[in-house]
N, C-alpha and C positions, 0 to 999 in steps of 0.2 A: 504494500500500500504506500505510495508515495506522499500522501499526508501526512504521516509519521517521520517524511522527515521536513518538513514545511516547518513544527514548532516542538522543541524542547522545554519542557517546562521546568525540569531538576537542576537548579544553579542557574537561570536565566533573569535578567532584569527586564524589565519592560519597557520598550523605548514609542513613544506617540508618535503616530502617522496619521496624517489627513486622510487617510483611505480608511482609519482605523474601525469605522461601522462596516466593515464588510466588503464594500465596494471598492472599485476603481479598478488599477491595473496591476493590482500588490493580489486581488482574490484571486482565493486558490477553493475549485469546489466549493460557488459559491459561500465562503467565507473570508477572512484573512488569516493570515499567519496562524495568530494565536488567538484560542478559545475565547479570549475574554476583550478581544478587537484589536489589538496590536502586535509590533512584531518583536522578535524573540531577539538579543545576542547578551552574550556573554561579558563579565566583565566590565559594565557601563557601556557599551557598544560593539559595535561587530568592527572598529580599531584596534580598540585597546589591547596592547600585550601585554597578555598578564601568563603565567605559568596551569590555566583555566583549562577546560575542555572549550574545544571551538568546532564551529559548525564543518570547519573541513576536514578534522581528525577524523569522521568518518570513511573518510576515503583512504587513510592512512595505511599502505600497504596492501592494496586492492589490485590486481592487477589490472591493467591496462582495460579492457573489455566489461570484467565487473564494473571496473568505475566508467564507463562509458553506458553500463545498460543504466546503469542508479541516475546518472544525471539525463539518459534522456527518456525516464520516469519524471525525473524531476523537472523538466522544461516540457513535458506532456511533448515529447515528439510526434507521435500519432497526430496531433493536431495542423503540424504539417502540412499535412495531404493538400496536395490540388488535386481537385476532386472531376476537373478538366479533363487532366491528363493524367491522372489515378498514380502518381506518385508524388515524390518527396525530392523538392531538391535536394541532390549530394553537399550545399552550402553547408545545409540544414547539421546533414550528420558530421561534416567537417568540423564548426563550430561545437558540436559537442565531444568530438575528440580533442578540439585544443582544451574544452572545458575540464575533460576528464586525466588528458595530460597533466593537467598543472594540479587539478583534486588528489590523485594518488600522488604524487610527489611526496618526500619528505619533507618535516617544516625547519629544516634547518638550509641556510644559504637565502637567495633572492631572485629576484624575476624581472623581467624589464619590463614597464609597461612607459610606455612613450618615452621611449630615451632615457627613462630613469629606473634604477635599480630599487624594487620594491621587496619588503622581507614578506617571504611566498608563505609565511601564517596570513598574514594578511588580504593576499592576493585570495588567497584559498577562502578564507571567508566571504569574500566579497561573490566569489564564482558559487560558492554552497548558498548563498540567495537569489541568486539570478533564475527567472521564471521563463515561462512562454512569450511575453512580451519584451523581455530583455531581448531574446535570441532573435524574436522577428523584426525588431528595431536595427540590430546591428546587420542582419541579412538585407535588410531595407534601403538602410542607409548605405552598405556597400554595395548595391547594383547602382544606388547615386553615383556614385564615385564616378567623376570625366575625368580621372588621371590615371597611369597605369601605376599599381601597387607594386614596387620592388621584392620587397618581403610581407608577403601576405599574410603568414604566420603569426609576424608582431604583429602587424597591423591586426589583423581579428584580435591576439589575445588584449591588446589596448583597448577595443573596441565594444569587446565583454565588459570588463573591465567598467570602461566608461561609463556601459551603458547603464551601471547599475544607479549613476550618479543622474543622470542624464533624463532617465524614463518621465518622469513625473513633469521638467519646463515640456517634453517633448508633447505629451498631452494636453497641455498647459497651452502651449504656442498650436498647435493641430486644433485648436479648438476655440481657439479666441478668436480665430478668422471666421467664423462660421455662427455667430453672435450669442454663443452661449456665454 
């Protein structure tokens, strides 16, 4: 069941979201995160390093494919589908192999994420929240793309990354043109 791993509730603080009734683009099955309308991390937030359990210890020692089926559980890849052409872009599953690459990782050492070296507890946390609307923002936004990507790899893992930062003006600006 992949709502199980959506919110931890043993050692977890509670952090407020505007989506926190349930809605927007944070719900999962109809709900959000966490049972009581907000979302889950560790430590005062899904930054903080602390010596805690964190959302991407999960994946910790998983092999490559395990942690590839968990995250596209967790991004509801099935959801995918063009139902046109009764498949799945290969973006799709791309993006969730660099998700799963960086998930089982160890958490010791760092990870680039735009030119800068990021400590991969961190990165890993950020990739164990990232939903279905993450992953179709950044496949989105990179068919925008009019320049050609040299290293496509960073580029999507920043892109992940970003997008966990990103989702919420993205709906924000998407919708303010349209006079809601």
């Amino acid at each position: 069941m992949a709502s199980h791993i959506y919110a931890e509730d043993s050692g977890y603080h509670m952090i407020s979201h505007p989506y926190a009734d349930g809605g927007g683009p944070f719900a999962v099955n109809g709900g959000s995160f966490a049972e009581d309308g907000g979302l889950y991390a560790y430590g005062g937030g899904p930054f903080a390093e602390d010596s805690g359990p964190h959302k991407g210890d999960a994946y910790i020692g998983l092999p490559l494919f395990s942690a590839l089926e968990r995250v596209m559980a967790q991004v509801e890849f099935h959801c995918f589908m063009d139902l046109q052409r009764n498949s799945i872009d290969p973006l799709y599953k791309e993006l969730c192999f660099i998700m799963a690459d960086v998930l089982a990782m160890d958490n010791s050492g760092s990870v680039k994420i735009n030119g800068s070296l990021i400590p991969i507890r961190l990165v890993k946390d950020v990739y164990a929240m990232l939903r279905h609307d993450h992953v179709r923002l950044v496949f989105d936004n990179f068919h925008m793309v009019s320049y050609r990507v040299h290293n496509k790899k960073a580029y999507l893992r920043t892109a992940l990354y970003n997008s966990f930062f990103e989702i919420e003006s993205h709906y924000v600006n998407a919708f303010s043109g349209h006079g809601f």
